[in-house]
Backbone as CSV, one residue per row, in Angstrom:
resi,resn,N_x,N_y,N_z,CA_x,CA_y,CA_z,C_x,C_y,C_z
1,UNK,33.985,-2.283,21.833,34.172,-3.060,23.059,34.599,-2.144,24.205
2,UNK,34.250,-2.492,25.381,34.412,-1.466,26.564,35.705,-2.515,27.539
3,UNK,36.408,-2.149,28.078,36.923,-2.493,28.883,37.390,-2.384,30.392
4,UNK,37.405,-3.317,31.161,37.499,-2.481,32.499,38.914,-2.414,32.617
5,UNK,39.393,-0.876,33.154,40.874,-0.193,33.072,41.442,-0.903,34.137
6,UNK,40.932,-1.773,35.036,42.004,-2.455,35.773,42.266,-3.930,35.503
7,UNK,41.240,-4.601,35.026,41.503,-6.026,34.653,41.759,-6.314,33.568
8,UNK,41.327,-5.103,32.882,41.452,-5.464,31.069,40.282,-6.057,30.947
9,UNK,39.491,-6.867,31.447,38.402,-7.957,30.570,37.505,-7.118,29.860
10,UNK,36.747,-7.685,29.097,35.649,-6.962,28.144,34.776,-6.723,29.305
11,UNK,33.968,-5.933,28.912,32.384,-5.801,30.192,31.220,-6.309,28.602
12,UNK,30.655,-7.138,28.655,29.748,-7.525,27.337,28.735,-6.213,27.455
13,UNK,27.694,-6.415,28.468,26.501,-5.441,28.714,26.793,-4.723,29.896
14,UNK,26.865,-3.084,29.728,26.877,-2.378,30.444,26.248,-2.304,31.553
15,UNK,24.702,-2.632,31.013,23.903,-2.653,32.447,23.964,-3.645,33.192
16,UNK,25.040,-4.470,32.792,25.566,-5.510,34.034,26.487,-5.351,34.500
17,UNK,27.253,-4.449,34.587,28.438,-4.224,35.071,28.145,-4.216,36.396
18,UNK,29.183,-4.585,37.737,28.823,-4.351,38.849,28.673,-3.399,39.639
19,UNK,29.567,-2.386,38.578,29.901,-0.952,38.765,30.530,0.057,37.900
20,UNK,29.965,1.412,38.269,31.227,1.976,37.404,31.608,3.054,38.204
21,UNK,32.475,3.845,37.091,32.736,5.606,37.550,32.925,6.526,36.645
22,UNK,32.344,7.834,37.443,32.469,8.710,36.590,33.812,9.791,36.780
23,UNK,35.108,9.680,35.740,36.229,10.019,36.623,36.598,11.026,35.095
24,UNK,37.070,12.558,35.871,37.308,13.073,34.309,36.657,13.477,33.642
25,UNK,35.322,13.396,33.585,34.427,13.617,32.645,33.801,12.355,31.778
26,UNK,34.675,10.530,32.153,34.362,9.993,31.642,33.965,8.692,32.017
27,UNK,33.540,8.000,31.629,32.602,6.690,31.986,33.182,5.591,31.941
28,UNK,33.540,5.023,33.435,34.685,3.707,33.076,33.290,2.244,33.774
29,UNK,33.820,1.652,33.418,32.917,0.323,33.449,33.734,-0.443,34.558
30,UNK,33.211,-1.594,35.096,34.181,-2.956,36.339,33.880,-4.081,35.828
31,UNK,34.666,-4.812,36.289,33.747,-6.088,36.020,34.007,-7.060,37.734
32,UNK,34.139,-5.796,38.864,34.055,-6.317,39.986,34.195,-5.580,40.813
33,UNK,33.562,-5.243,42.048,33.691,-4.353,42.742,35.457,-4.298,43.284
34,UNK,36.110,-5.281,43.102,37.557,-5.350,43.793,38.447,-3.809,42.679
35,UNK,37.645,-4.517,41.456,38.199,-3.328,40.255,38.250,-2.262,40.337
36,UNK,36.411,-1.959,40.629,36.527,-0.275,41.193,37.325,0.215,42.213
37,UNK,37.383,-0.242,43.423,38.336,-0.188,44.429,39.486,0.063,44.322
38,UNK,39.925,-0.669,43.317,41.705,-0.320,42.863,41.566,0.975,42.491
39,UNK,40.575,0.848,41.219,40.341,2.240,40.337,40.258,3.553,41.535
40,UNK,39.478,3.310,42.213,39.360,4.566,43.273,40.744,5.155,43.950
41,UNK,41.322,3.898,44.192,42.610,4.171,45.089,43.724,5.048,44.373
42,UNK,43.730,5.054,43.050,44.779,5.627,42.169,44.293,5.480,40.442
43,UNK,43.285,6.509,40.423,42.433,6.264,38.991,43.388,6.506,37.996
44,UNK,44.479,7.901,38.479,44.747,8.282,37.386,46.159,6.530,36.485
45,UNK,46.547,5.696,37.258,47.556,4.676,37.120,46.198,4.006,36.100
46,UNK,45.148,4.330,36.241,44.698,3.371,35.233,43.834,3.967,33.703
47,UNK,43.681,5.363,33.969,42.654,6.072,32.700,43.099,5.473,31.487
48,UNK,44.385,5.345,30.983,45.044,5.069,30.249,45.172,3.604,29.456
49,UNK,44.556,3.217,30.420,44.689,1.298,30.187,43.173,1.004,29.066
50,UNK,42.049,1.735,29.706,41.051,1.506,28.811,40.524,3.301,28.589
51,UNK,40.651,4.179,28.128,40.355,5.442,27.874,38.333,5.138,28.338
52,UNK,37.991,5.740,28.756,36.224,5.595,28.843,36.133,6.682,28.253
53,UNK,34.908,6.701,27.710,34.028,7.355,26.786,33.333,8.808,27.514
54,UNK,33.566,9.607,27.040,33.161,11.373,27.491,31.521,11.252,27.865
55,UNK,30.938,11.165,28.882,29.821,11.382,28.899,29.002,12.647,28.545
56,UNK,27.648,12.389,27.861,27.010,13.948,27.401,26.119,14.184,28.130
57,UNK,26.186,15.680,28.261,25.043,16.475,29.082,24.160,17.326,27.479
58,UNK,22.726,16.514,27.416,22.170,17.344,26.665,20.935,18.415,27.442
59,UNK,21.224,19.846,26.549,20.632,20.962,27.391,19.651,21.280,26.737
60,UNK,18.330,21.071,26.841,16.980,21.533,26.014,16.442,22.762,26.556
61,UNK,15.915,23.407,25.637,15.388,24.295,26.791,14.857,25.606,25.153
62,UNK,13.959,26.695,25.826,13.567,27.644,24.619,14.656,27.997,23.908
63,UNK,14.497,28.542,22.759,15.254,28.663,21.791,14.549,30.032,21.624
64,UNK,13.438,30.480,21.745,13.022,32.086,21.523,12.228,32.646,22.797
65,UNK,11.787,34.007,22.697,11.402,34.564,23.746,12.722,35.745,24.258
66,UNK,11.567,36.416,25.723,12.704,37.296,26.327,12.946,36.410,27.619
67,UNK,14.085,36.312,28.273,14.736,35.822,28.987,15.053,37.048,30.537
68,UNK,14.800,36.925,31.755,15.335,37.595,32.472,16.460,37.474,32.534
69,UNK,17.254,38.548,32.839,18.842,38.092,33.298,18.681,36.779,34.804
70,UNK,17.925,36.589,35.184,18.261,35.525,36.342,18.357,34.261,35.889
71,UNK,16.682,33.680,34.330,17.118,32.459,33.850,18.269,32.661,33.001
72,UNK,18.796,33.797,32.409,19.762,33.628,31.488,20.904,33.272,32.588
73,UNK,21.236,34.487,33.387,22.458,33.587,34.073,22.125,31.926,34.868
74,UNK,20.999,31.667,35.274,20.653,30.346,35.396,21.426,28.831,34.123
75,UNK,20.840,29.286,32.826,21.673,28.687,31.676,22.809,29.075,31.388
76,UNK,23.200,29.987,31.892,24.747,30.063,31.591,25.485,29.115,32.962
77,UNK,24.866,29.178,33.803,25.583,28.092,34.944,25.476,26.594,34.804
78,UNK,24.135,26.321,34.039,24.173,25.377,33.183,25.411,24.904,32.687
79,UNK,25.633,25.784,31.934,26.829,25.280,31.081,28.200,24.965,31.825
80,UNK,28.613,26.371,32.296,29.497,26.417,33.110,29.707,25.219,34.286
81,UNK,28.467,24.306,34.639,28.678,23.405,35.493,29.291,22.024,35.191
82,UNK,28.736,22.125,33.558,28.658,20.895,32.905,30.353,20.769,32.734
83,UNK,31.279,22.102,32.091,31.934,22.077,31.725,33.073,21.861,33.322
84,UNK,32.598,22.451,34.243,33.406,21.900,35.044,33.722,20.488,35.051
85,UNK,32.581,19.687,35.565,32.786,18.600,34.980,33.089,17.453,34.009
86,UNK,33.511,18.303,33.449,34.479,17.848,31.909,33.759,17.300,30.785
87,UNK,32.506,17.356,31.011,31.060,16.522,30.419,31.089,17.064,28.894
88,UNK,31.046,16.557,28.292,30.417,16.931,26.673,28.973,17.824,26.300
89,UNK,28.831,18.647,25.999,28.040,19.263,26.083,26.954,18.935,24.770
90,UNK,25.760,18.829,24.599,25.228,18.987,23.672,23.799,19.748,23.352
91,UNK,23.379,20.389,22.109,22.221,21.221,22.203,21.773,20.933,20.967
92,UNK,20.631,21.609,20.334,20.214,21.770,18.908,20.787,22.665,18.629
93,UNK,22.295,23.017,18.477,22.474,24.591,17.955,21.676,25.491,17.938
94,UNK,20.868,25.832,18.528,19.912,27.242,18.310,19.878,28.006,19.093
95,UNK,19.326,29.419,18.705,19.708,30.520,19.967,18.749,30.055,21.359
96,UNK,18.904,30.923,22.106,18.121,30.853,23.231,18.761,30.352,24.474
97,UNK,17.949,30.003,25.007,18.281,29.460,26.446,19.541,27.940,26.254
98,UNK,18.969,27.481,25.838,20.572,26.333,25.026,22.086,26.891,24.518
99,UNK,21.461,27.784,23.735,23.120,28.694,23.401,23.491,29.948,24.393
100,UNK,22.846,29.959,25.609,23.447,30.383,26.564,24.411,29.547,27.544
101,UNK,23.501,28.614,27.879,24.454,27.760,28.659,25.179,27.316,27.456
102,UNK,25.301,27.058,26.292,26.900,27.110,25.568,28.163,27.869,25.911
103,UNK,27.501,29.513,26.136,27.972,30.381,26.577,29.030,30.365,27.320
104,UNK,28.244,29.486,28.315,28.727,29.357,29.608,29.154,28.355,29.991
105,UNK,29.252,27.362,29.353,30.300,26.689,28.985,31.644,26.306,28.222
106,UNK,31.515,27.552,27.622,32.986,27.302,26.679,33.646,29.008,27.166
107,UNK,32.657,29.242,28.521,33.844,30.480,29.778,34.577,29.187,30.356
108,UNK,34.262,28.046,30.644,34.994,27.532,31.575,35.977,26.266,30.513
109,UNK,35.488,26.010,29.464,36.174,25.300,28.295,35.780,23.441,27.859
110,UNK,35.256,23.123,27.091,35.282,21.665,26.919,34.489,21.439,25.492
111,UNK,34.373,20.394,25.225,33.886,20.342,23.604,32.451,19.946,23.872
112,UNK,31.836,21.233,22.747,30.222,21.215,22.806,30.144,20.656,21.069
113,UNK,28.937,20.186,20.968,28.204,19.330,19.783,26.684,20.348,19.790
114,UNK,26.895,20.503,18.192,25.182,21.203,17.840,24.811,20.180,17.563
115,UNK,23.178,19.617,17.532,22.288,19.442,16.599,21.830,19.655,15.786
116,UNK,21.933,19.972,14.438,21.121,20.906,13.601,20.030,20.257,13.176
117,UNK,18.852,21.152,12.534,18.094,20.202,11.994,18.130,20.689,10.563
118,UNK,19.437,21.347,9.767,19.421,21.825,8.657,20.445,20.652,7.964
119,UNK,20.067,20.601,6.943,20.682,19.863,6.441,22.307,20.307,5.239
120,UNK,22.552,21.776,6.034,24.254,22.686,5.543,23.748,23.876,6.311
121,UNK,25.160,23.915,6.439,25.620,25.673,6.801,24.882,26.693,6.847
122,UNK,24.464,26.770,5.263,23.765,27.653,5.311,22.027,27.631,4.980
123,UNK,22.036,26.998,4.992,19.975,26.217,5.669,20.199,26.839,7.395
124,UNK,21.478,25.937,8.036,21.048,26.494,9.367,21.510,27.600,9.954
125,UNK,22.077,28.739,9.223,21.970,30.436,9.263,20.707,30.960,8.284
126,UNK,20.919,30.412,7.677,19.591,31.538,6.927,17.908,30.704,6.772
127,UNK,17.888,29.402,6.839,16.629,29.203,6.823,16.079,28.831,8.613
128,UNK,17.158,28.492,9.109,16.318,28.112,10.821,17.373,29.302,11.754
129,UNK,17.772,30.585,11.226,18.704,31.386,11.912,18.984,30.767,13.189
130,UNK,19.994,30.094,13.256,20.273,29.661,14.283,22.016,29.919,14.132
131,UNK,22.568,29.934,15.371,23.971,30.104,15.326,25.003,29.201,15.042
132,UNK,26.013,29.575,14.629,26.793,28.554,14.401,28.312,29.068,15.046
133,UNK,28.203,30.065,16.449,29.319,30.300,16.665,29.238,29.162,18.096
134,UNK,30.291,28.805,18.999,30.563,28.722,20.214,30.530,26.602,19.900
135,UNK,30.397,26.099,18.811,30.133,24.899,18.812,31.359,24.038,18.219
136,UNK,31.846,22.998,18.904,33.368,22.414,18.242,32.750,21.842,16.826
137,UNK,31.616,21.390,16.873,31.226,20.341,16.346,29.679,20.606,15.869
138,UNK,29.027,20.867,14.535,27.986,20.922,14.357,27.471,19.489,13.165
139,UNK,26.310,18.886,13.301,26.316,17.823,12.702,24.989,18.378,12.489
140,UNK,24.726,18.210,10.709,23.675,19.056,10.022,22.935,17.641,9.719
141,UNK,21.690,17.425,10.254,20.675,16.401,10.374,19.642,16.399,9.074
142,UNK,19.701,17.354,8.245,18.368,17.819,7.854,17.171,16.722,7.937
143,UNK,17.397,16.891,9.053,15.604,16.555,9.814,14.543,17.086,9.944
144,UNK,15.117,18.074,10.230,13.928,19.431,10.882,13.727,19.598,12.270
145,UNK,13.002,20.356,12.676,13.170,20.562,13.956,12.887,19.592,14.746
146,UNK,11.737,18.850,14.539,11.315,17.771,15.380,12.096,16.563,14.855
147,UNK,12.742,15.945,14.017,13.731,14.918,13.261,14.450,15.507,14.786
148,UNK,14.984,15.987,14.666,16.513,16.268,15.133,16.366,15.745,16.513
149,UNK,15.228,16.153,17.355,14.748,15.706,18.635,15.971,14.793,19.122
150,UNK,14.748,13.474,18.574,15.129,12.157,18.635,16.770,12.150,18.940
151,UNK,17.302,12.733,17.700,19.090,12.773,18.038,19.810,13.115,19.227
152,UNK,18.991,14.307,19.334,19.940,15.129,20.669,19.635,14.555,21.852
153,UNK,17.981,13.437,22.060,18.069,12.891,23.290,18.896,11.632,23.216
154,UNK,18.764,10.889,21.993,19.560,9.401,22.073,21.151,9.538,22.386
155,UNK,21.587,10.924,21.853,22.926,11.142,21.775,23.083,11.490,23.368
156,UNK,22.433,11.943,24.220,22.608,12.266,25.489,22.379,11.273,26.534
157,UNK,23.626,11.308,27.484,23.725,10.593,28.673,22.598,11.002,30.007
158,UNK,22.976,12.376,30.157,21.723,13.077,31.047,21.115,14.391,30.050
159,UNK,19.977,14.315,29.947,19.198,15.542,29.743,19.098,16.333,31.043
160,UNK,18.738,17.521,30.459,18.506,18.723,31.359,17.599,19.656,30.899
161,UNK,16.849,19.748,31.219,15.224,21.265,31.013,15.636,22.362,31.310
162,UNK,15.693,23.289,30.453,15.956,24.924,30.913,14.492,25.517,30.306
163,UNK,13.268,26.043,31.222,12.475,26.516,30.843,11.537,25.591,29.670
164,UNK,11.398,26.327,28.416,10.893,25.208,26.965,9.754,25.915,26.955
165,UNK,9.592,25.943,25.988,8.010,25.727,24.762,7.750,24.055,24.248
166,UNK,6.937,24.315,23.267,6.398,23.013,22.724,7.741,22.212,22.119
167,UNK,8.742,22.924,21.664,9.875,21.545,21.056,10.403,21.364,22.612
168,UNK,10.728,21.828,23.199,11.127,21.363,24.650,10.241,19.978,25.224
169,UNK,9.124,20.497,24.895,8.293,19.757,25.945,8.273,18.226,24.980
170,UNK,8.622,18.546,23.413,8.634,17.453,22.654,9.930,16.618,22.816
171,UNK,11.070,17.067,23.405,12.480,16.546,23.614,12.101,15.965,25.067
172,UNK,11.415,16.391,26.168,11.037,15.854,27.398,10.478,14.727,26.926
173,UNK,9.461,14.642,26.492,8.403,13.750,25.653,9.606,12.220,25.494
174,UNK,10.079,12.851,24.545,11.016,11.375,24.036,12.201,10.790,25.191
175,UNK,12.698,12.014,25.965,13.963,11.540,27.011,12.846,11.055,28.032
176,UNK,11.631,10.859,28.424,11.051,10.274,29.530,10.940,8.790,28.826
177,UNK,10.413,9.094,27.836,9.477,7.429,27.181,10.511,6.549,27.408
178,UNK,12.032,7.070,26.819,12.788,6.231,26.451,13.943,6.174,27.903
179,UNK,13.516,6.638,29.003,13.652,5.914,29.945,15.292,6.824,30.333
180,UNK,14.800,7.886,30.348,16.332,8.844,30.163,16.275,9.583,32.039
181,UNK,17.746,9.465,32.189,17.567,10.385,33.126,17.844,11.660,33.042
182,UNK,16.750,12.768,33.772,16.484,14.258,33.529,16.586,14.552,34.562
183,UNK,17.171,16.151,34.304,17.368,16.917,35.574,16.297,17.787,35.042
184,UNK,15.777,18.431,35.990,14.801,19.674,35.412,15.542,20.963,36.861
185,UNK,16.210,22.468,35.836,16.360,23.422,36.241,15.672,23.991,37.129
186,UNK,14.713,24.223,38.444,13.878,24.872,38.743,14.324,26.598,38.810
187,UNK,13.084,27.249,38.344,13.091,28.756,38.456,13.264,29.232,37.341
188,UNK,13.647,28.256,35.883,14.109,28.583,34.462,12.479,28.837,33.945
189,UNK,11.715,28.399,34.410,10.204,28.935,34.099,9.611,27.731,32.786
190,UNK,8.742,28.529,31.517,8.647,27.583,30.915,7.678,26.558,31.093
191,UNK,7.844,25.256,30.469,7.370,23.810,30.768,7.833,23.424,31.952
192,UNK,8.662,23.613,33.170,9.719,23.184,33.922,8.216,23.395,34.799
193,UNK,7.406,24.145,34.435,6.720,24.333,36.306,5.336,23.100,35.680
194,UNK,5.060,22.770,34.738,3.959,21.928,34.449,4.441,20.006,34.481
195,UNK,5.692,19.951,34.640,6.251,18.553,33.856,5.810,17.719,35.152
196,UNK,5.524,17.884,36.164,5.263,17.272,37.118,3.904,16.536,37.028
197,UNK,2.764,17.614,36.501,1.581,17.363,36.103,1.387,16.366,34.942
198,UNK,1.971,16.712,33.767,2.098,16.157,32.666,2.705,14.310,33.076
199,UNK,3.447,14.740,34.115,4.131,13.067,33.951,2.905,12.137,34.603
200,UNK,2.407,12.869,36.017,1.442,12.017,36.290,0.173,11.983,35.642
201,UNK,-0.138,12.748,34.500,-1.471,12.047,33.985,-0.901,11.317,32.537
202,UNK,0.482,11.394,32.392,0.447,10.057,31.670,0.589,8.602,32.140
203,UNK,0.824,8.727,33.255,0.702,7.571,34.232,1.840,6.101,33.425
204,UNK,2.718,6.635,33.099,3.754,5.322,32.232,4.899,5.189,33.052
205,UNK,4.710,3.702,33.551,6.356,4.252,34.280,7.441,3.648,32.782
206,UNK,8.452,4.579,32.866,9.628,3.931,31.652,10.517,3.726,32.329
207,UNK,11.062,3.921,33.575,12.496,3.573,33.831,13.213,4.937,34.115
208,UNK,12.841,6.243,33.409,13.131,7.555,33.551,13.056,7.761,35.000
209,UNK,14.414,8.922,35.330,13.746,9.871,36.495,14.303,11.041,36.275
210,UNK,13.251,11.927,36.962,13.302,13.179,37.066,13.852,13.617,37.932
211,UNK,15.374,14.617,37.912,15.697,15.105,39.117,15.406,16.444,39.322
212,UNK,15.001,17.416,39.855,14.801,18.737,40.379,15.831,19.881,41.271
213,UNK,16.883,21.041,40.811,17.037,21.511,41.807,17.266,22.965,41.082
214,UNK,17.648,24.321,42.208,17.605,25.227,41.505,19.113,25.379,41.402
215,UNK,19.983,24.583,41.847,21.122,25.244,42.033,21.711,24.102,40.530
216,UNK,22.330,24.362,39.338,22.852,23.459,38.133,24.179,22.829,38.812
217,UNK,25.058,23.170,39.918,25.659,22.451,39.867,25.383,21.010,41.085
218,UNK,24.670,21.506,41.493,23.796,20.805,42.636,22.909,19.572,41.957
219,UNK,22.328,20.159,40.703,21.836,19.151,40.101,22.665,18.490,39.546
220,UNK,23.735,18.782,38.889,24.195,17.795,38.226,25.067,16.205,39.197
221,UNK,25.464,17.037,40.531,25.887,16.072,41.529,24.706,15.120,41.795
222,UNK,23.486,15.457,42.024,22.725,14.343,42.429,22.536,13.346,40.923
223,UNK,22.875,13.847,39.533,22.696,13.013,38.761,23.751,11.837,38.662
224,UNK,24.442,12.566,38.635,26.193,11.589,38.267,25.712,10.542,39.796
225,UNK,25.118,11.087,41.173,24.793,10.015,42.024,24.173,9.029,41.788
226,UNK,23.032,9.439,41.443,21.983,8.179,40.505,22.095,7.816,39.534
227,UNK,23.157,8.543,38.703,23.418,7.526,37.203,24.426,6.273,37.797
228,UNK,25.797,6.355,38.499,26.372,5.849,38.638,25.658,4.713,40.214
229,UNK,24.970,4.798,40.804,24.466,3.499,41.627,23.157,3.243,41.114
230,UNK,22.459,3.421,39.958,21.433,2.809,39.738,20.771,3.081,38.577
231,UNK,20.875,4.323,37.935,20.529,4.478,36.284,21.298,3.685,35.586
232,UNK,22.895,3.729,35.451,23.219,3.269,34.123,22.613,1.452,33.981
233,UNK,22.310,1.442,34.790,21.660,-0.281,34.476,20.344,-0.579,33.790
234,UNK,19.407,0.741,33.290,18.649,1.438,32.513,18.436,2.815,31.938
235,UNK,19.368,2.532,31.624,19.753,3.861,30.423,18.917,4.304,28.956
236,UNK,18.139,2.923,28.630,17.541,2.900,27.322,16.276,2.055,27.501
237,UNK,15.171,2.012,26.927,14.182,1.145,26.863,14.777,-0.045,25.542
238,UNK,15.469,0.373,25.311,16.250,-0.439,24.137,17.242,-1.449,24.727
239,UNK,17.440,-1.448,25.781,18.251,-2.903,26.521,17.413,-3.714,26.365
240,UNK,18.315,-5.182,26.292,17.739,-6.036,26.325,18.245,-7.127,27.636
């Protein structure tokens, strides 16, 4: 049950709420604009009354290849942005452009979540070499690579594109259908310069949008803008 931190009442369906905020790193619900208002005036008198839920930033993006130092420090600001914002971080545990912006997010500090698609420890060091340092939290799926997808987008509040190959473009794939909002990195290279093309010849609208910028912390401000006045009221193709 969710509650709004100034009235106490339940909120039933999120995407009816009249409003929310994103305060902290975390996701508080209203059940009236008078609510938020209070909430604004002195948030911190109320975090406490209903705790909201850590919102996640999931970071897709290549996992192999050579990297310039410009997209690498690009994904490391990634991270570093997310973590400013107190956001939960999440990835497929694997090297690359994802476990950079890990990187660079646990320089500035907050709790990151792997994906694995191994099903132990050591499946996901020695059969999908993937890392297992820089992560609070690794949750071993044995899915496989494409199983795991599905997880890391449902588990995510906003996706984000860093560059990608084909599992990238397969994690885009599922965070569009299912009506997710995406930021896409520009200049990280990759799938990032084709997704524009790709969206319009599938011609589907889902409810998804795509946001674009080169600067990560720039993007992430215009997201938290549009999640909070008009995404979270379609967040899932799964509302009803």
């Amino acid at each position: 049950m969710t509650l709004d931190p100034v009235s106490l009442r339940p909120i039933e369906k999120h995407h009816a709420a009249p409003a929310i905020r994103i305060y902290g790193g975390h996701l508080y619900y209203f059940d009236s604009l008078d609510s938020r208002a209070a909430f604004d005036r002195d948030p911190e008198r109320y975090v406490t009354n209903a705790p909201g839920r850590t919102l996640t930033v999931g970071v897709m993006g290549a996992a192999s290849g050579q990297f310039s130092p410009e997209v690498t420090e690009l994904a490391r600001e990634t991270g570093r942005a997310i973590a400013r914002k107190r956001f939960g971080l999440i990835t497929g545990a694997c090297p690359g452009l994802p476990w950079e912006a890990c990187k660079g997010f646990k320089e500035v500090g907050g709790f990151s979540v792997g994906i694995s698609p191994a099903l132990s420890e050591e499946e996901h060091l020695h059969r999908f070499h993937s890392p297992n340092d820089l992560y609070d939290m690794i949750i071993f799926t044995g899915s496989g690579l494409m199983g795991r997808e599905v997880i890391n987008i449902r588990s995510s509040d906003f996706v984000i594109i860093l560059g990608g190959h084909s599992g990238t473009l397969g994690e885009f794939s599922i965070a569009y259908d299912e009506g997710k909002l995406i930021g896409v990195v520009e200049g990280s290279g990759g799938i990032t310069t084709i997704l524009d093309k790709i969206v319009e010849a599938v011609a589907k609208p889902t409810g998804s949008t795509i946001l674009r910028d080169s600067s990560p912390e720039a993007l992430l401000d215009r997201m938290i803008d549009h999640y909070t006045t008009t995404h979270f009221r379609k967040p899932s193709v799964f509302i009803g």
